[in-house]
Structures are given as structure tokens and as C-alpha cells.
PyMOL Python script that loads the backbone (N, CA, C, O; Angstrom):
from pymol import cmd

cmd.read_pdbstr("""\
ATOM      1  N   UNK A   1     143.284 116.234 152.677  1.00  0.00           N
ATOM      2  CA  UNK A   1     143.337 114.792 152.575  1.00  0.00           C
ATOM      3  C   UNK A   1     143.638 114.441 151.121  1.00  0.00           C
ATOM      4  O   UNK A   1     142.985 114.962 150.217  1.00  0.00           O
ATOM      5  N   UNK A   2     144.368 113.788 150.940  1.00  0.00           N
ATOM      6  CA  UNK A   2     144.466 113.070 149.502  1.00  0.00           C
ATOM      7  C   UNK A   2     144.168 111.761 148.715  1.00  0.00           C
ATOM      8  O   UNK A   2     144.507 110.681 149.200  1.00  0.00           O
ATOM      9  N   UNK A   3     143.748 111.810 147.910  1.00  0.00           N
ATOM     10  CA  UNK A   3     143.322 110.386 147.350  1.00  0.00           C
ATOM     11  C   UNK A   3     143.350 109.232 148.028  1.00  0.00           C
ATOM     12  O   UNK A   3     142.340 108.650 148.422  1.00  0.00           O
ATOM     13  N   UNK A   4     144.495 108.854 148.192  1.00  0.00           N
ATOM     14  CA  UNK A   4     144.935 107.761 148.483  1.00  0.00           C
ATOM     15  C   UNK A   4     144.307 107.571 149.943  1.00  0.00           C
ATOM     16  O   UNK A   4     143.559 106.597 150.032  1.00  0.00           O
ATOM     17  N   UNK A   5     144.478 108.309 151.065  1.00  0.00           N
ATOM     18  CA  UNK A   5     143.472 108.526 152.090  1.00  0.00           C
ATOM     19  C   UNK A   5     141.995 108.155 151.726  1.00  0.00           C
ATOM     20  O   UNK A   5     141.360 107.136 151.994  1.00  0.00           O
ATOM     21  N   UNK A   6     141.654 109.226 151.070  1.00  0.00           N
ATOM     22  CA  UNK A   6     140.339 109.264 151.180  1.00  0.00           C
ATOM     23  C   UNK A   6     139.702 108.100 150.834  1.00  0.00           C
ATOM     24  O   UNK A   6     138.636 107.811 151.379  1.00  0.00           O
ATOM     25  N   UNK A   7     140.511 106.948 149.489  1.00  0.00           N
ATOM     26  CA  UNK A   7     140.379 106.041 149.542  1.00  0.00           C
ATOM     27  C   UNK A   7     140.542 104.985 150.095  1.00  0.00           C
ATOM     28  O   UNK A   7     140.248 103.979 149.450  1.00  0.00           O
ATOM     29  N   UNK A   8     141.022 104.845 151.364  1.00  0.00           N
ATOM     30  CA  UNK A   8     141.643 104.076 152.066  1.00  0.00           C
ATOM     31  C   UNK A   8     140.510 104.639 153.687  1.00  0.00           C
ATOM     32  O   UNK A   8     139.894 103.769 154.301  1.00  0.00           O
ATOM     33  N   UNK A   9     140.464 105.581 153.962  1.00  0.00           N
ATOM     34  CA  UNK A   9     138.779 105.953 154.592  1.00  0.00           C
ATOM     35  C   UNK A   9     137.663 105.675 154.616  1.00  0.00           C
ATOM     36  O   UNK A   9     136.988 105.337 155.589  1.00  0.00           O
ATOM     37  N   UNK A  10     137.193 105.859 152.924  1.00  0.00           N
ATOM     38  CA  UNK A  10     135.769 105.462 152.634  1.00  0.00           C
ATOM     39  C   UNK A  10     135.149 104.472 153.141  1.00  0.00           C
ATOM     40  O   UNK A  10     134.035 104.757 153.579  1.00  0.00           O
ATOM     41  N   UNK A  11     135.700 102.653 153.310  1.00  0.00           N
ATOM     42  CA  UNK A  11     134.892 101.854 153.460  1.00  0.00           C
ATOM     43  C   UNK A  11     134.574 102.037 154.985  1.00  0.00           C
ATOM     44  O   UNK A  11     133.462 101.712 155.399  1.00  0.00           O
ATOM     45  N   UNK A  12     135.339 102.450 155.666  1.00  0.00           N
ATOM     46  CA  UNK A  12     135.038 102.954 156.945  1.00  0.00           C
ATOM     47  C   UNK A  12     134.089 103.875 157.317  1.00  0.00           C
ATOM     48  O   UNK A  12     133.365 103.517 158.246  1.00  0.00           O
ATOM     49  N   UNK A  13     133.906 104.892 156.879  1.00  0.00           N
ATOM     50  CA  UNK A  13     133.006 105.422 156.590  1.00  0.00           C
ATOM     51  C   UNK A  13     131.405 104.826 156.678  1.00  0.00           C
ATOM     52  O   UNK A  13     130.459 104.875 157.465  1.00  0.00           O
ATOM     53  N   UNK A  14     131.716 104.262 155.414  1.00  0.00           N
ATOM     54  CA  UNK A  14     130.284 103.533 155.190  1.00  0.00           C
ATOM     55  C   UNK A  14     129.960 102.560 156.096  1.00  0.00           C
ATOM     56  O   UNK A  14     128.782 102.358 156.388  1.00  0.00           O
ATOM     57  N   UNK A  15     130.983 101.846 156.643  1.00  0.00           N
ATOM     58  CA  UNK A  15     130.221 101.293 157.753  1.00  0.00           C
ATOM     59  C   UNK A  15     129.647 101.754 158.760  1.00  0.00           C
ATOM     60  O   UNK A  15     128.722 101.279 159.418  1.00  0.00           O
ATOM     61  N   UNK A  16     130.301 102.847 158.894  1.00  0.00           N
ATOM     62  CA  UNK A  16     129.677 103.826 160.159  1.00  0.00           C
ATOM     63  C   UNK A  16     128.272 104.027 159.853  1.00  0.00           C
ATOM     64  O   UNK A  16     127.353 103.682 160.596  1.00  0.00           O
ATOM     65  N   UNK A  17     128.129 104.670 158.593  1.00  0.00           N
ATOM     66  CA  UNK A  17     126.875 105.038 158.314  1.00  0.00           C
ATOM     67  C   UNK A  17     125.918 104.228 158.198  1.00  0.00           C
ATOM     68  O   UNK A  17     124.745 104.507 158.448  1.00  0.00           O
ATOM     69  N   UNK A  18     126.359 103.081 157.783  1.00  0.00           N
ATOM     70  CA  UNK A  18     125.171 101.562 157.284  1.00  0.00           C
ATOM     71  C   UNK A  18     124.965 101.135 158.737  1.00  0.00           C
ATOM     72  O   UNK A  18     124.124 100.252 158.902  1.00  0.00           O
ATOM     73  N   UNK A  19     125.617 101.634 159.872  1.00  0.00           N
ATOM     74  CA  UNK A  19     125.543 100.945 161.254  1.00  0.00           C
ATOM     75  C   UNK A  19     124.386 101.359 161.755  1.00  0.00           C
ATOM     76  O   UNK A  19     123.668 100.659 162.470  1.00  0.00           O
ATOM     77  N   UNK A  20     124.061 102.883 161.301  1.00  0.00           N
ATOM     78  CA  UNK A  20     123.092 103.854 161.705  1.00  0.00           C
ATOM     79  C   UNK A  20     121.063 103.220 161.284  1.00  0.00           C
ATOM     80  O   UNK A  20     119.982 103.562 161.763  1.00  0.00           O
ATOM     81  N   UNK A  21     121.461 102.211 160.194  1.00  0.00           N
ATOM     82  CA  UNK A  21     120.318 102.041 159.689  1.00  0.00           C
ATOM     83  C   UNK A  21     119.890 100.541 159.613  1.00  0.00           C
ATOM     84  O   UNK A  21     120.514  99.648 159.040  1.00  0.00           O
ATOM     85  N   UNK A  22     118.380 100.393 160.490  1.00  0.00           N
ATOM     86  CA  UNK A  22     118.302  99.306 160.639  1.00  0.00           C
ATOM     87  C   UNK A  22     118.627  97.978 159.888  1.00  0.00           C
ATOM     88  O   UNK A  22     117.815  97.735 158.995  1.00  0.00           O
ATOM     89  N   UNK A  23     119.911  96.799 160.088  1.00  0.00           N
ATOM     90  CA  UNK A  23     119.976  95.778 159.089  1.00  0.00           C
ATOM     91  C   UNK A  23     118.803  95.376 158.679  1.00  0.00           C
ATOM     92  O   UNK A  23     118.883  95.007 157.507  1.00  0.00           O
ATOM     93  N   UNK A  24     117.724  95.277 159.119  1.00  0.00           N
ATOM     94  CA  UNK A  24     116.064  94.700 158.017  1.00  0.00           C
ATOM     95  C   UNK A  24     115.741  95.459 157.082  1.00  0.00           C
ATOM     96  O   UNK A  24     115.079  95.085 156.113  1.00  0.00           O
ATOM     97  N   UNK A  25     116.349  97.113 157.326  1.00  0.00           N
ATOM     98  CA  UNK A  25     115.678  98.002 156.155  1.00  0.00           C
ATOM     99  C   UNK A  25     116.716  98.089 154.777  1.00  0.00           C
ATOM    100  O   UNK A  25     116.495  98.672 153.716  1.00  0.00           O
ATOM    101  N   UNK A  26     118.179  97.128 155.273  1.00  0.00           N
ATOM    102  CA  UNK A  26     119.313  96.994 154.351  1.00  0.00           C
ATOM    103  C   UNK A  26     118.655  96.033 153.113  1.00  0.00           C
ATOM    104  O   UNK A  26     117.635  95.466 153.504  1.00  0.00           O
ATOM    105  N   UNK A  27     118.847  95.871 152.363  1.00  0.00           N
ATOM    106  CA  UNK A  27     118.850  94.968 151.264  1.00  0.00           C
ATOM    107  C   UNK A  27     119.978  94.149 150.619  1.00  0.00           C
ATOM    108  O   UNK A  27     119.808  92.939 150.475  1.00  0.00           O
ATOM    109  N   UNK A  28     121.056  94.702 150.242  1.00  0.00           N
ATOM    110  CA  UNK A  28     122.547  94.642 150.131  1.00  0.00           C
ATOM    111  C   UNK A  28     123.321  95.684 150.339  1.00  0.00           C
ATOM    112  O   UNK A  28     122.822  96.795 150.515  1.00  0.00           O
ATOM    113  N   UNK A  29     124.535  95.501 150.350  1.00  0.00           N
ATOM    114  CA  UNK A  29     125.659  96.595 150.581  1.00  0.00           C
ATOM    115  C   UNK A  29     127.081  95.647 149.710  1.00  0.00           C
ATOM    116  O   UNK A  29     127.494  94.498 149.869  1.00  0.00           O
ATOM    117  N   UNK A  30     127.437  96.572 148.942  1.00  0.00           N
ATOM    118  CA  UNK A  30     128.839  95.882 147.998  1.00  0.00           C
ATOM    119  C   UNK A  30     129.540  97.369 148.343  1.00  0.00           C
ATOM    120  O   UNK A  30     128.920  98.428 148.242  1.00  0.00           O
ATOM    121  N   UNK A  31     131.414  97.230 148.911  1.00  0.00           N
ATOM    122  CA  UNK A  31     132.426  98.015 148.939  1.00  0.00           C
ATOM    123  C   UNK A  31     133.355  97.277 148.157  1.00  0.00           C
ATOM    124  O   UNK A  31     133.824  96.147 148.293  1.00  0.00           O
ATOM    125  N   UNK A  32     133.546  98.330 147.153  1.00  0.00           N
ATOM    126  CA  UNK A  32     134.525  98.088 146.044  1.00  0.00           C
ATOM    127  C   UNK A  32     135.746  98.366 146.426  1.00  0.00           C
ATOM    128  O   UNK A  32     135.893  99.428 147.030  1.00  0.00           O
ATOM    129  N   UNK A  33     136.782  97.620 146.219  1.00  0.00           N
ATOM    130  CA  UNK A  33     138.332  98.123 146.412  1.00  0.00           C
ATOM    131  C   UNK A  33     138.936  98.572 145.117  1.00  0.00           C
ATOM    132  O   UNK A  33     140.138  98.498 144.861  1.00  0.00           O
ATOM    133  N   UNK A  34     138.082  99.007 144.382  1.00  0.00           N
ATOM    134  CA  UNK A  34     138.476  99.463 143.071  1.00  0.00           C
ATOM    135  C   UNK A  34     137.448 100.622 142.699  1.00  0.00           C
ATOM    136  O   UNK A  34     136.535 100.780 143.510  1.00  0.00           O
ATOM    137  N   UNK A  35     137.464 101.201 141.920  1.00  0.00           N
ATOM    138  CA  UNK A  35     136.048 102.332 141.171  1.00  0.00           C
ATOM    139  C   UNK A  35     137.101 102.822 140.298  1.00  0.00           C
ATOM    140  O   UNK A  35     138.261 103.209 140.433  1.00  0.00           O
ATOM    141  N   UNK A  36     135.893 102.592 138.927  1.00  0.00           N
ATOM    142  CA  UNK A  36     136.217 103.486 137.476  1.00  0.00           C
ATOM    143  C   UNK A  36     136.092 104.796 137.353  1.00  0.00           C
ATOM    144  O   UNK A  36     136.533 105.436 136.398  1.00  0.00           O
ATOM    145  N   UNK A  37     135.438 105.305 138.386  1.00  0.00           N
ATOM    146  CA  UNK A  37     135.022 106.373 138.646  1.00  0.00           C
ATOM    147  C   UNK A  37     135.236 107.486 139.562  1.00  0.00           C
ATOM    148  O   UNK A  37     135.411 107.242 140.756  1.00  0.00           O
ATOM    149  N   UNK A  38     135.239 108.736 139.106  1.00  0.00           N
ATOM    150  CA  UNK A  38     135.750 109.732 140.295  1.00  0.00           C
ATOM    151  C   UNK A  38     135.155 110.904 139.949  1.00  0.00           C
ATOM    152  O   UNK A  38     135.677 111.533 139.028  1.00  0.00           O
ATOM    153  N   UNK A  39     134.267 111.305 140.428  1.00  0.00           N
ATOM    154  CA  UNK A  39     133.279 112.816 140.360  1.00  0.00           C
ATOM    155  C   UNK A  39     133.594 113.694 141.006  1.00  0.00           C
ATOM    156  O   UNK A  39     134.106 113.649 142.125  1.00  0.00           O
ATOM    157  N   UNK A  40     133.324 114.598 140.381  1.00  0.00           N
ATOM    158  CA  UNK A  40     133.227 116.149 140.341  1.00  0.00           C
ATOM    159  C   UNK A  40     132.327 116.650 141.309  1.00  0.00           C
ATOM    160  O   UNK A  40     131.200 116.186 141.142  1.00  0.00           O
ATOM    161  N   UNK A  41     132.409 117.332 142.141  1.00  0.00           N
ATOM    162  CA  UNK A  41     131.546 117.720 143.623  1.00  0.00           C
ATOM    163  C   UNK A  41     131.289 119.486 142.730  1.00  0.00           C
ATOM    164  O   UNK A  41     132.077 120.156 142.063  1.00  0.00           O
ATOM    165  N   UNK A  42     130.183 119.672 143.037  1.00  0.00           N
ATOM    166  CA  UNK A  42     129.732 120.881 142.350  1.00  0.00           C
ATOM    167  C   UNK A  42     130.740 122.479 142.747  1.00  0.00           C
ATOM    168  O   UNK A  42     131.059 123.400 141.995  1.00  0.00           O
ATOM    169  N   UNK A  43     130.999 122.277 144.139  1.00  0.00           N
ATOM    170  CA  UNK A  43     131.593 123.177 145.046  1.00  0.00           C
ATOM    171  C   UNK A  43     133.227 123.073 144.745  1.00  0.00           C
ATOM    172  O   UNK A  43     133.889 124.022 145.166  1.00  0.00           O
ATOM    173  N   UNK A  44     133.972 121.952 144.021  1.00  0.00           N
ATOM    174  CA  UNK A  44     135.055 121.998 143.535  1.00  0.00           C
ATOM    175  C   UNK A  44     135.557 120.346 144.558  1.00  0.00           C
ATOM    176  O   UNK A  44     135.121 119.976 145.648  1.00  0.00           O
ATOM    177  N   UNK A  45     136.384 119.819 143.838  1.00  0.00           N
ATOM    178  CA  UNK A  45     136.943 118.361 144.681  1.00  0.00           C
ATOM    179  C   UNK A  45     135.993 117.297 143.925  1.00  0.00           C
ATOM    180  O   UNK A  45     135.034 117.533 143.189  1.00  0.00           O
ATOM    181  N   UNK A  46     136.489 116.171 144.285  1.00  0.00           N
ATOM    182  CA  UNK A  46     136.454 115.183 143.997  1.00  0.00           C
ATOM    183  C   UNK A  46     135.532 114.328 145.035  1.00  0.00           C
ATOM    184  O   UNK A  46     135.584 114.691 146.210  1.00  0.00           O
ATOM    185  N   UNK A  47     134.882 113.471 144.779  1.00  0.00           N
ATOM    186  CA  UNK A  47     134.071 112.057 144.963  1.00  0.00           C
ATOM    187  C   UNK A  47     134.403 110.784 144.561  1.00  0.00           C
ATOM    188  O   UNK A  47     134.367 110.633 143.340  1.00  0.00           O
ATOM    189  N   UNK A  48     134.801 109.560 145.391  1.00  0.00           N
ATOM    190  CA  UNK A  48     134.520 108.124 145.332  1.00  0.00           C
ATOM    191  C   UNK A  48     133.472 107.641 145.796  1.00  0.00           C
ATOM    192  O   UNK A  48     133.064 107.538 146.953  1.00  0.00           O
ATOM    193  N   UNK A  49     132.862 107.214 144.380  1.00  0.00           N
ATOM    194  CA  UNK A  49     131.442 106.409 144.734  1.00  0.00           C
ATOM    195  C   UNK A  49     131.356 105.152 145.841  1.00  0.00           C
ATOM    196  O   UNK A  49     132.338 104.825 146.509  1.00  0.00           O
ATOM    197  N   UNK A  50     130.479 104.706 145.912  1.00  0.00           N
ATOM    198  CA  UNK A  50     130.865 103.415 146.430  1.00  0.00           C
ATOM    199  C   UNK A  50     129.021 103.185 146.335  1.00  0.00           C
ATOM    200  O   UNK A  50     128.268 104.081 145.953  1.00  0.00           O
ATOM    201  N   UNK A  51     128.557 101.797 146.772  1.00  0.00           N
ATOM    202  CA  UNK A  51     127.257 101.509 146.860  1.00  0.00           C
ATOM    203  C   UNK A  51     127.019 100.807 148.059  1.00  0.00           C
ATOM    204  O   UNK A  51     125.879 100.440 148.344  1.00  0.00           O
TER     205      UNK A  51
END
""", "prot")
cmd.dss("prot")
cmd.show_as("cartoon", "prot")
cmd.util.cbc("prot")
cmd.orient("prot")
């Protein structure tokens, strides 16, 4: 998968996952269409944060 994917995936993603957990135990949720940021995965590859 490449960047551009994976970025274009993610917010999807997270909804899946935020679907999993009760909305009362949510507090907020912000998906960025942007990040300054891109990490290093210990095992080799890359990470987009998101919150």
C-alpha cells in the first residue's frame, strides 16, 4: 500500500474502530486531512497519526 492510500484509508478506519466503542465512553474525536507528522513503526514502515 502506499502513502497516498494509506492516507486516503485511515479516516475510515477510525471510524470503524470508534464504532466499536460506546459513544458515552467517547469524549471527542478530531480526523485531520492533513498531519505534520509521519512515524517510524519499530518493525520498519511508516505511521499516520490521527486522534
Amino acid at each position: 500500500m502506499g502513502l497516498s492510500t494509506a492516507k486516503e484509508s485511515t479516516p475510515n478506519q477510525q471510524d470503524e474502530l470508534m464504532s466499536a466503542v460506546a459513544s458515552d465512553d467517547v469524549s471527542s474525536t478530531v480526523q485531520s486531512e492533513t498531519s505534520g507528522a509521519l512515524f517510524e513503526c519499530e518493525a520498519g514502515g511508516y505511521y499516520w497519526p490521527g486522534t
